[in-house]
N, C-alpha and C positions, 0 to 999 in steps of 0.2 A: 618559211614563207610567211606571208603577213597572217596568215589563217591561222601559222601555228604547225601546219603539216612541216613534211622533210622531204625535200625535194635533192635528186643526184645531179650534179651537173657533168658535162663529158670531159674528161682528161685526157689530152692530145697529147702525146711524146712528140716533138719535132725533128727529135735524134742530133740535137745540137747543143743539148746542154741546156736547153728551156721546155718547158711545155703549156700548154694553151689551154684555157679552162671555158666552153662553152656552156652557155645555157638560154633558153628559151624560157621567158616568164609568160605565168598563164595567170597569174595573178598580180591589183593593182596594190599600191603600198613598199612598205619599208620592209626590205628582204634584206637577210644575216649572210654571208658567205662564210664559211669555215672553210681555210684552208691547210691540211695538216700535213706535215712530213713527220713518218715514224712515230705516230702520235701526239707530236709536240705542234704548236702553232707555229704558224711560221710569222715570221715580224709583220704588224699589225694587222692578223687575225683578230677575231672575225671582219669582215670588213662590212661596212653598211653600203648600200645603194638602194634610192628609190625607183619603183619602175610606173609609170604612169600610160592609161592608153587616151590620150589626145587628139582628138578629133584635126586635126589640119587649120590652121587658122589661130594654132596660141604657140608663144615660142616655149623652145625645151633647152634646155643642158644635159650634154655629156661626157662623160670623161672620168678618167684614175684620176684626175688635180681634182675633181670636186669631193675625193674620197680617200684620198692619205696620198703621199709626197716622200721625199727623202729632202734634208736639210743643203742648201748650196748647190739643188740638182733643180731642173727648170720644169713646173709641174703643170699637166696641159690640159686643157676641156673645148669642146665644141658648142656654138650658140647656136641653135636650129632659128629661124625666125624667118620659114616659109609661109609663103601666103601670111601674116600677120598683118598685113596691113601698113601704114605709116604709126610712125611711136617713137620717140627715143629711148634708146636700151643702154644703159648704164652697170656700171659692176665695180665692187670693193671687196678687197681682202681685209682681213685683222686677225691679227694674231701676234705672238709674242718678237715680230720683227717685222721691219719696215720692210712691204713686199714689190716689186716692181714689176707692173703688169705690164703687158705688151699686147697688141690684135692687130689680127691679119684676117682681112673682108675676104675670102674665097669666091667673092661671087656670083657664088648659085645658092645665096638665102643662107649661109652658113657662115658664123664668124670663128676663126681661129685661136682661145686665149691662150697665153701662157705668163706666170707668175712664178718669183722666182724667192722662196721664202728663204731667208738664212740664219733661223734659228729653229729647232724643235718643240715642238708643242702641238694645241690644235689651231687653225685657221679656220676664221668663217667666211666663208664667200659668197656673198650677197649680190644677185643678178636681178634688174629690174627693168622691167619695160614697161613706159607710159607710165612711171613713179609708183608702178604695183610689184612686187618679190614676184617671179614666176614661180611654177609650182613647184618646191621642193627646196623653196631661196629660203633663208640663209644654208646652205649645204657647210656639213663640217668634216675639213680634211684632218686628217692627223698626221702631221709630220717627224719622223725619225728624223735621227741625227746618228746618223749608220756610218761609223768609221770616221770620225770630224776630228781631227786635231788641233789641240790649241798649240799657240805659246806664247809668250808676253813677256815686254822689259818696259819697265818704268823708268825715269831719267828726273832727276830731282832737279827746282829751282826755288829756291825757297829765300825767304828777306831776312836779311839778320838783322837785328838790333843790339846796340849794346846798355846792361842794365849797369848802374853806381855798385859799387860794392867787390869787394874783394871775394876771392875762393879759393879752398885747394882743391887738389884732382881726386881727396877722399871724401869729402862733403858732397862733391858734384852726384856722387854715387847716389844717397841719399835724399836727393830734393826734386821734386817734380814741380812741373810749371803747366800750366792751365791758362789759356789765353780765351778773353770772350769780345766776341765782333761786338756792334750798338746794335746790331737785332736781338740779342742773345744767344745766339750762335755759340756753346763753348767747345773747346776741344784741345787735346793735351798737344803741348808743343815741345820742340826737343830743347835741351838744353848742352851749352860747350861752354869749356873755358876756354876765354880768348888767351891769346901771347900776354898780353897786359894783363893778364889775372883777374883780368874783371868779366862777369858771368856776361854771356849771347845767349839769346834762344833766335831760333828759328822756324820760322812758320809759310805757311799759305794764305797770302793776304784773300779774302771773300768781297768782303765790302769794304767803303774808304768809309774815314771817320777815327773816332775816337776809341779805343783797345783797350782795354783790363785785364792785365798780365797777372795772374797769381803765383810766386814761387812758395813754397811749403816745403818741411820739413819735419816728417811723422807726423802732418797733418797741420802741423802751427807753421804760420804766415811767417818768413824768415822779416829780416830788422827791412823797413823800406816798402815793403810787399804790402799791397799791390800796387804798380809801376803803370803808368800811365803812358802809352803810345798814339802818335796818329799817325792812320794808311793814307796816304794819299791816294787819289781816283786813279793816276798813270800807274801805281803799283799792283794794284787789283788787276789778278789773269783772267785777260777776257780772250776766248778760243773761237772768237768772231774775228780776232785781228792779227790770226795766224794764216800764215802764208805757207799753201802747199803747194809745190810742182812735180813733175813727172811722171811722164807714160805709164811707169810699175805701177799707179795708183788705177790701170783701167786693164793693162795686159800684163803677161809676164811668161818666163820662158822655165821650163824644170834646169834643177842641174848647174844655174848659173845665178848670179847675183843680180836681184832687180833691184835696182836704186831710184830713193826718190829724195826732195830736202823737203826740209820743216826751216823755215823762219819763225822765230817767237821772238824776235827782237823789240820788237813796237807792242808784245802784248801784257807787258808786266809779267809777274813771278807767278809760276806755279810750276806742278808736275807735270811731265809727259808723260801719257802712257800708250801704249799702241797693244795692242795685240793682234794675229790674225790665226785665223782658223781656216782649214780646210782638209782637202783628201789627205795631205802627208802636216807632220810635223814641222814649219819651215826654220828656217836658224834665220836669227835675227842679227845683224850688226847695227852700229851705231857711231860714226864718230862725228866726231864733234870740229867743226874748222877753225879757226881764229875768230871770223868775225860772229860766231853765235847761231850759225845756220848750220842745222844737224840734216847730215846725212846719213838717211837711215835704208839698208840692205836686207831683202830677205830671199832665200833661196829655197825653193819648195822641192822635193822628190816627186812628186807623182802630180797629173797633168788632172785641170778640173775647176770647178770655181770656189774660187776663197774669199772670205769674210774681211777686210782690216777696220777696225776700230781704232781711232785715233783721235785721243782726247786732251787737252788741255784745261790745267786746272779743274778736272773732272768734267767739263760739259766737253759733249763733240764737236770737233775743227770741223768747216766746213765741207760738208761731200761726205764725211762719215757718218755711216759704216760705206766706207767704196766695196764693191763688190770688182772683183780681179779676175777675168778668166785668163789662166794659164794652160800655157799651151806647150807640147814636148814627150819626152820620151818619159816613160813611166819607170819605176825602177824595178816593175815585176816582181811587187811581191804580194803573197797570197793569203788571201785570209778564209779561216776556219770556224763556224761561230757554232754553238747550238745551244739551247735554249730549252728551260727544266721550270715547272711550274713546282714552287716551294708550297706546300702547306703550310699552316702555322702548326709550331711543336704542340703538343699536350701542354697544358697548365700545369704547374709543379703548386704544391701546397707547403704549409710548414708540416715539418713530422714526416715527408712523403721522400723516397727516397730520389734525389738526382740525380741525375750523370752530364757529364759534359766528354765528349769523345774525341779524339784526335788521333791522327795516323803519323808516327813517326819510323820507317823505318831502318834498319842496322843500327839501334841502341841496346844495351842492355839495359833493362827498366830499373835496373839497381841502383841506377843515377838520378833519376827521374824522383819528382818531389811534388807534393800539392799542400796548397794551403787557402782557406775559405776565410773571408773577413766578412763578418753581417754588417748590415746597415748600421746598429749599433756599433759598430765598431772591436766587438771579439773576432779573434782571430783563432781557427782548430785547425792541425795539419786531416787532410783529406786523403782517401783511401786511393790508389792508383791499380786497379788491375789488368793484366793483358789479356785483350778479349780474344785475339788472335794474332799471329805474326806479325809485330811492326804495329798493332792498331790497340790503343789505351784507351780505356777510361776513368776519369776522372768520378768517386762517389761522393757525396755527405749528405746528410739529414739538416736542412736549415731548424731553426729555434723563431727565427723573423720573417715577415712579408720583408720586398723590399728588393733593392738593389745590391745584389752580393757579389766579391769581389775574388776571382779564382786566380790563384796563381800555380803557374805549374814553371818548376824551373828543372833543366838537364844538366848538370854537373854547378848547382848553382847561379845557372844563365836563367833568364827566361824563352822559352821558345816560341817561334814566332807566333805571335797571336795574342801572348800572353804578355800582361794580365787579362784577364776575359771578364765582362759584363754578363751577369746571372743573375736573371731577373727571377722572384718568386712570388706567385702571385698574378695578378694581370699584367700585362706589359703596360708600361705607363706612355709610351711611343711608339711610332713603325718609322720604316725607310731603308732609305738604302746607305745610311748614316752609320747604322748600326749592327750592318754585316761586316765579320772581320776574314781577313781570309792573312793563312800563313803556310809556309813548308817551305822545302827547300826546291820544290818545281819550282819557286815565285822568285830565286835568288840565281840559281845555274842549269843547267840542265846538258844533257849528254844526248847525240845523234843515234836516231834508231833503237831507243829504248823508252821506255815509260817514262816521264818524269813525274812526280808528285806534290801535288798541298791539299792544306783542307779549306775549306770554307764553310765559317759557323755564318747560317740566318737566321736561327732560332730566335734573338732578340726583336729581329725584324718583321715580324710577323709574316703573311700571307704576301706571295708576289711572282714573279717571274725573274729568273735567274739567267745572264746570257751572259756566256763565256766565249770570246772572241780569240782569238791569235793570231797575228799577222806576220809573218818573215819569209825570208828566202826560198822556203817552200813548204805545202802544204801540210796540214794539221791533221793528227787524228787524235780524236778529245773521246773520254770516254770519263764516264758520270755514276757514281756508288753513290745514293741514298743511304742514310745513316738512321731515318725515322727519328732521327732526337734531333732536327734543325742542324745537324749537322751534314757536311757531306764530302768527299772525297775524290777531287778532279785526278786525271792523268793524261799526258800528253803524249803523241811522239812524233815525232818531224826528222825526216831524213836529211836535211844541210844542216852543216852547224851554219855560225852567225848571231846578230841581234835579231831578236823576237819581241813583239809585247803583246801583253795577257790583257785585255780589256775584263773588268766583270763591272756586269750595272745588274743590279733589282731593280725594278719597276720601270728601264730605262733610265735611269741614274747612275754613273760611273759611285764605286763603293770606295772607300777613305782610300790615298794611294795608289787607285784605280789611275791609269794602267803603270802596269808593272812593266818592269825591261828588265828582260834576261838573257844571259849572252847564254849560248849554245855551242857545248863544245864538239868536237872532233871526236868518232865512237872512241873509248878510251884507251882499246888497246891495249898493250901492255901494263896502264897504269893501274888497273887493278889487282895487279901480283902485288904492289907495293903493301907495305903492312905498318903501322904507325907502333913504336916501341917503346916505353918506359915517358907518357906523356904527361909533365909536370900538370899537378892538380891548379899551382896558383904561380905567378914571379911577382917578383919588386921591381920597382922603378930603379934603371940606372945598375942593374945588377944583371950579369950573361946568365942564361937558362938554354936548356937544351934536352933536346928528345934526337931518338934514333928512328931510323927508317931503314928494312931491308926491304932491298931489291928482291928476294925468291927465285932470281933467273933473269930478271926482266933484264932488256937491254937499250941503254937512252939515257937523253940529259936528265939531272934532278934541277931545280928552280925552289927556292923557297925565297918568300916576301911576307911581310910582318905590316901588318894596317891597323894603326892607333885608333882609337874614338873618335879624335880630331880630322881622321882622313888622310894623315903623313906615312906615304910610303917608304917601308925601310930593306932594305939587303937585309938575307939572312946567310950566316957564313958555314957553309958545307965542307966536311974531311970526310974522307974513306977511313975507315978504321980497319974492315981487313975488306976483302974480297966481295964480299956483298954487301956488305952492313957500312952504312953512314951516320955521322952525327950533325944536327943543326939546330946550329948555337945562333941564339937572338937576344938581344938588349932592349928592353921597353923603356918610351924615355917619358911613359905618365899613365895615371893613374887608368882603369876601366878597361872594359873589354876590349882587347884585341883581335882580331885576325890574321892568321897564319896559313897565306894558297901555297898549297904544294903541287908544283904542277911536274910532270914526267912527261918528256918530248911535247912541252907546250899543252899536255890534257890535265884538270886538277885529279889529284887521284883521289879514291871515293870517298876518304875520311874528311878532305879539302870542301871547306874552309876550315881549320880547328880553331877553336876558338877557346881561350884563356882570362880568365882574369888577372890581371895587375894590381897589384896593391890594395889597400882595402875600398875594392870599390862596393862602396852600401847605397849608389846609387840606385833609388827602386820604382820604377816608376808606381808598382800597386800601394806604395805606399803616400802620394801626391794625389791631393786632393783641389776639389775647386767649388769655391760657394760666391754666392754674392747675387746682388740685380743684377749686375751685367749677362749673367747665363740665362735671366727669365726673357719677358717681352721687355724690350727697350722701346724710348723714342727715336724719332732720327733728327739731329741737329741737339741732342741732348749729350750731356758726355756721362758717361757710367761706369761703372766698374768690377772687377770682381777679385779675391783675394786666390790666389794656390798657395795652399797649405802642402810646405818641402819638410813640416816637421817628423824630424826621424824617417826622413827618407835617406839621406847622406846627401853629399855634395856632387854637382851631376849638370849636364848641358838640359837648360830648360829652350824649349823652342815655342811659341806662339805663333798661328797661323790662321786669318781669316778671310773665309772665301766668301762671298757675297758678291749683289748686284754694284756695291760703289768699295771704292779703296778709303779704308777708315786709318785717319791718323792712329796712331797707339803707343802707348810706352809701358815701361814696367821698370819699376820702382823697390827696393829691399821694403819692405816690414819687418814686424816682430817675428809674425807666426808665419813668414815668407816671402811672397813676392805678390803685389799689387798691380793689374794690368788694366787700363784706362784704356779706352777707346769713344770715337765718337760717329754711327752711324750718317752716311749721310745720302741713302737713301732706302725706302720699304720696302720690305721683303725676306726673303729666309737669309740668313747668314749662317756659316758652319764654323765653330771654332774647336780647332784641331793643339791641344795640349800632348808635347810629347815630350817625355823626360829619358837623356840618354840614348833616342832614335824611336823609344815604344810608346804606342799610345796611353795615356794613364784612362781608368776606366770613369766610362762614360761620354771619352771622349771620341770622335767630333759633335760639340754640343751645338744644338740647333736653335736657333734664337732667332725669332721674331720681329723685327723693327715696322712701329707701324707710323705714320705721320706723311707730311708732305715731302716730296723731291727737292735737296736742296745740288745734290748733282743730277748728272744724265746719267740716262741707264745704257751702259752697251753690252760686253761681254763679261762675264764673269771676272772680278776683281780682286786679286791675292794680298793681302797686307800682310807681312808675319816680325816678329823682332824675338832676339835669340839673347838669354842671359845665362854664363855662367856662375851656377850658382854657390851659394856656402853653406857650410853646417849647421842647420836650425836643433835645436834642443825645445819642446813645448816646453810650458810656462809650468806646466801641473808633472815635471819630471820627476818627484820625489819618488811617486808612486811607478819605478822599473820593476820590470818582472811581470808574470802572467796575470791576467784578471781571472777574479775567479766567477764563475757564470752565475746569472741571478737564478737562483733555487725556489721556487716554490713546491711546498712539502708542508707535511702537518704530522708531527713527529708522536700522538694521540694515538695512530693510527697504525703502531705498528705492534705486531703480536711477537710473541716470544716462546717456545716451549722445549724441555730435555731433561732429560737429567743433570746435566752439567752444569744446570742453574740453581741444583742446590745438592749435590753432592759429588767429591769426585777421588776418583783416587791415584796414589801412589805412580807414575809412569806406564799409565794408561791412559789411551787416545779418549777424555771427557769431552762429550758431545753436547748442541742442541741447534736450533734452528731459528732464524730469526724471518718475519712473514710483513715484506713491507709494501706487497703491492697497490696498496690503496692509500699509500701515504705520499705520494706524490714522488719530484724528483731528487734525490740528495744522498752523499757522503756517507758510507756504513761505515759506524769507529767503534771498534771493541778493543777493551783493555782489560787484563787484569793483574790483580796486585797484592803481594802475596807477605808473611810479618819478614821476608827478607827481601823486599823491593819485588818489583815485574815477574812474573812466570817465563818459562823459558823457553816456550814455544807456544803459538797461538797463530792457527790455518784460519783464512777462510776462505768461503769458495762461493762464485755468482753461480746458483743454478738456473738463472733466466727470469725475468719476470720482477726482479726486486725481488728474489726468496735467496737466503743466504745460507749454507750451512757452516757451522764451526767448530774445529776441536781444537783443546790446549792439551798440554803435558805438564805437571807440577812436580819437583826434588823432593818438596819439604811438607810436611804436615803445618796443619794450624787453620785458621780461617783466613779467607782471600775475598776480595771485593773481583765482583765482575762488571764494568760497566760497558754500557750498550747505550749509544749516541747515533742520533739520525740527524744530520747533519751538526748543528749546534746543543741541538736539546735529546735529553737523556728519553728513553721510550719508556712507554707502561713498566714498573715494575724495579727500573735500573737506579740505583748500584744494588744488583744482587749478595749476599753474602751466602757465602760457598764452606761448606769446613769439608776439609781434607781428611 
């Protein structure tokens, strides 16, 4: 209550699967609702409302629209404005979408609003009467975005030009091009070789006028460069003289194709892009007819109001964003959500010890590998032990503050998640950027049994964590804290089928957020199968083969083999004798493969197996990314940033950015890699998502700031990505292969010595002494000794903790001997000892 006290409100069961929350205010002000299921808040908990006692004669508001919303759903408030007098009452929404208010006069002194937001965020709604806020104006609602599916196709139309000058198709690799409008507008454009061998780029005309084309070549202007073009005004995409028709842009039916056209004929070159959001995922088509007028299809699942977005040349076509209510059968399917407030982890220090934890389970951790890279750039393999059945942790002791980089690999793969971001020290970011989540619940999963993954938010600081799942039929989610920012979901759903996993922090869907995972049939018999003699590694272009026995079971076997690239292959099955099978498969390129083995159509539990091929050193922890382009950018600026692939191996790089506008972008070979241009062209967060070989490299999705004027429209979130296969980088400083050795500070002054053994010893008897280095910092204990017929012939020593070391040798021969004693480079108090026998 506004005093501060704590007030019960009544909880009504309706016995229908709702219930009704009463309460009577006894006090005037801004009052908190808490409303909690099982502890946890329910979506947008606490909720605020003012409650006011007004004498009769001033108008009031009320309603759920002046206090939180759901996105795409019609959100509603009542205007009291009894007895008030004469006045005009006015009212505005704002918030991060254009809202469409509608009123309905009831009458008897009461106006009916409703607003209809279709984007998430907070809205303000501002009600005034006689050009004064009533009491408690501007009210702010919060709107979710509770189950909202996107999806989007873009359709290019871009102006070619042709530049003087010859090419071939290996130079073309090599040269990037950079066009700048007469505003200064620059931004990377593509480049092709025409039939005629002479170079094209093409682009998105902005403005008319005169162009300054730059082509380069490891940064120097090729012969001719820079090339002079002029836009003409008719070329320039103007998305004012785009032509839309059809019904599907105001209604539409589930289940079935709603069609509408686009004309762009009359409006110059640019891109189209469309996307529409709503209750279900819709599928999109697009063809294209002879005379230039696209017809564009979308078909929704489930019945409700959708979002479309429909932009030319990045500003919106007229009428965009249309709002669609669709109308139809729903495809009944159910979603599961709950929601877990994350602490932030402990602070880790250097010296302290850390752990990173992960649940993997039916391995045996003999396979299982970890290795720590510092900010510095040393690399130590990391300690792995099993805390309990199926469930690891990752240890090591950092040397650096800083962003450390963990890799944990399963038979030399990395397992999902990995590499991992480990921060040490303060977090230098939060969000929902920087939660990773992997296991194999995220990839298949099996009917009426637990599935599993993890989810690390350790990076992520403090937030709320909501795991959703929607399919065929209902979820039961069940949630293991880890206390180290990590934590451990499980599922289980009686249909098999497609399902997807939502998880957002803070209401933010997390990197690859949501997930689809098919669901199979309980497995049945496919768990007797047992995987037999499974090669560690194959070659390209050479048969390889593993056995499989049956143990009884009775059904078809299925084996299919899935390249890097996506190309599904047969895999060729014999009986060998009565139970026992062999399957032989040919991999025809390089990198991890996939191997489903499925038994009467269920995979069996070893399924997927996964194999490497040939030497793939593709790694993603070992790809790196520096430059401007990852800080604050401008928008209409073009910038850049370099990933460093040295001594990563050769590997699919992919580039993906999500943001408020669609950024041109290219990427280009360098020395030390690959260089990736882009040019922001509007303000706001942007997410750039680096993934080498399918994994994320660490740190990424990087978060970057563009700040400056709108040179496009903002509608729904905008995908840009470009995919290059990559080659073998070698850095420049390769001389120096092999391990680094760690920087030592030590003060080798500092260390004591004492035994007999340091000045007498005898005949093939165990000669002792002890060396005392614990205040000499950290460094290398090197004792030798050396006798008038070369080295002695045995010489122990032994850490007994602390930097204290005990040692004995054994000598054959009489005579005097040198003992020396070395703390790291330099000899200690006392050393080369002479010893006589």
């Amino acid at each position: 209550m506004p005093s501060g006290h704590v007030d019960q409100p009544v909880i009504e069961d309706n016995r229908d699967g709702t219930v009704s929350i009463k309460y009577e205010p006894r006090e005037e002000g801004i009052h908190e609702l808490y409303v909690k299921y099982n502890g946890e808040h329910v979506q947008g908990s606490p909720y605020k409302f003012t409650v006011d006692s007004i004498s009769s004669g001033y108008v009031t508001a009320y309603g759920s629209g002046l206090v939180s919303g759901v996105s795409g759903e019609p959100s509603q408030f009542t205007i009291s404005t009894k007895g008030a007098g004469a006045g005009g009452l006015s009212m505005s929404v704002e918030g991060p979408s254009k809202a469409e208010i509608t009123c309905h006069d009831n009458k008897d002194g009461t106006v009916a609003v409703s607003y209809l937001p279709t984007a998430p965020g907070e809205y303000k709604v501002s009600i005034r009467f006689g050009d004064k806020h009533i009491r408690g104006s501007p009210f702010i609602a919060k709107v979710t975005g509770e189950g909202r599916k996107r999806n989007q196709i873009s359709v290019g139309s871009c102006s070619e030009v042709t530049l003087p000058g010859k090419i071939s198709d290996n130079d073309i690799r090599s040269l990037n091009a950079s066009i700048q409008a007469p505003s200064g507008l620059e931004e990377p454009c593509f480049l092709k070789r025409l039939p005629s061998g002479n170079i094209g780029i093409s682009f998105t005309p902005r403005e008319a006028g005169q162009h300054i084309v730059s082509v380069k070549k490891m940064g120097v202007h090729i012969q001719n460069s820079p090339f002079n073009i002029t836009v003409q005004e008719q070329e320039v995409g103007d998305a004012k003289k785009v032509q839309v028709s059809g019904t599907a842009l105001k209604e539409g039916k589930t289940h079935g194709e709603n069609t509408f056209t686009v004309d762009t004929r009359n409006a110059g070159y640019g891109g189209l892009s469309l996307s529409i959001e709503g209750p279900s995922k819709a599928e999109i088509q697009c063809a294209d007819s002879k005379d230039g007028v696209l017809a564009i299809s979308y078909k929704p699942t489930e019945p409700g109001y959708y979002i479309i977005n429909l932009k030319f040349a990045d500003h919106h076509v007229e009428g965009s964003p249309f709002t669609v209510k669709v109308t139809g059968e729903g495809s009944n399917r159910q979603r599961e959500k709950i929601q877990r407030q994350r602490d932030p982890a402990p602070l880790t220090e250097v010296g302290t010890n850390c752990k990173l934890t992960f649940k993997m389970p039916g391995i045996t951790s003999f396979d299982l590998a970890a290795t720590v890279t510092s900010p510095g750039g040393v690399s130590e393999d990391a300690e792995i032990q099993e805390v309990e059945d199926g469930l690891y942790s990752v240890h090591f002791v950092p040397k650096e503050l800083g962003v450390h980089t963990v890799s944990v690999k399963y038979r030399e793969i990395h397992i999902p998640g990995s590499p991992f971001q480990f921060t040490v020290g303060p977090l230098r970011d939060s969000g929902a950027h920087l939660v990773k989540a992997g296991g194999t619940g995220l990839e298949r999963g099996e009917a009426g049994r637990f599935n599993e993954f993890n989810v690390w938010t350790r990076e992520a600081g403090a937030g709320q964590l909501a795991i959703s799942l929607e399919g065929p039929s209902k979820a039961e989610i069940d949630f293991k804290d880890r206390k180290d920012g990590s934590c451990d979901v499980s599922y289980k759903v009686d249909e098999p089928g497609e399902y997807r996993i939502g998880l957002k922090f803070n209401e933010q869907h997390i990197p690859d957020s949501p997930f689809k995972v098919y669901i199979s049939p309980a497995v049945g018999d496919a768990y007797l199968l047992e995987v037999a003699q499974f090669p560690d590694s194959a070659q390209v272009d050479k048969p390889a083969q593993f056995y499989i026995r049956f143990n009884g079971a009775k059904g078809e076997l299925d084996a299919r083999i899935i390249s890097p690239s996506g190309k599904t292959d047969d895999c060729f099955i014999q009986n060998i004798d009565g139970d026992q099978y062999s399957i032989r498969f040919m991999p025809r390129e390089n990198g991890v493969h996939n191997i489903n083995v499925k038994f009467n159509g269920v995979h069996i539990p070893a399924s997927p197996l996964r194999i490497k091929v040939g030497k793939d050193d593709a790694d993603p922890a070992a790809v790196h990314a520096h430059g401007p382009g990852l800080g604050s950018v401008k928008t209409g600026a073009k910038t850049d940033l370099i990933i460093d692939t040295c001594n990563a191996g050769a590997g699919i790089l992919a580039v993906t950015m999500d943001g408020p506008s669609r950024v041109a972008m290219d990427c280009t070979e360098v020395e030390e890699g690959y260089k990736v241009r882009y040019t922001p062209l509007a303000p706001g967060f942007y997410y750039l998502s680096i993934k080498y070989n399918g994994a994320h490299i660490v740190c990424s999705p990087f978060k970057i700031e563009a700040t400056g004027g709108k040179i496009a429209e903002v509608g729904a979130q905008e995908t840009s990505s470009v995919t290059v296969e990559t080659v073998q980088k070698v850095s420049k400083s390769g001389q120096k292969q092999g391990p680094v050795l760690p920087n030592f500070k030590s003060d080798a002054s500092k260390v004591t010595s004492k035994g007999m053994g340091l000045k007498k010893a005898y005949l093939n008897k165990h000669n002792q002494f002890t060396v005392h280095a614990g205040d000499a910092g950290n460094n290398i204990l090197y004792v030798g000794i050396y006798g008038p017929k070369g080295p002695c012939d045995e010489v122990q020593l032994k850490h007994k903790g602390k930097n204290n070391y005990e040692c004995w040798y054994v000598v054959r021969d009489r005579g005097d001997y040198i003992v020396i004693i070395k703390w790291g480079e330099e000899h200690i108090p006392g050393s080369p000892y002479k010893v006589e026998v």
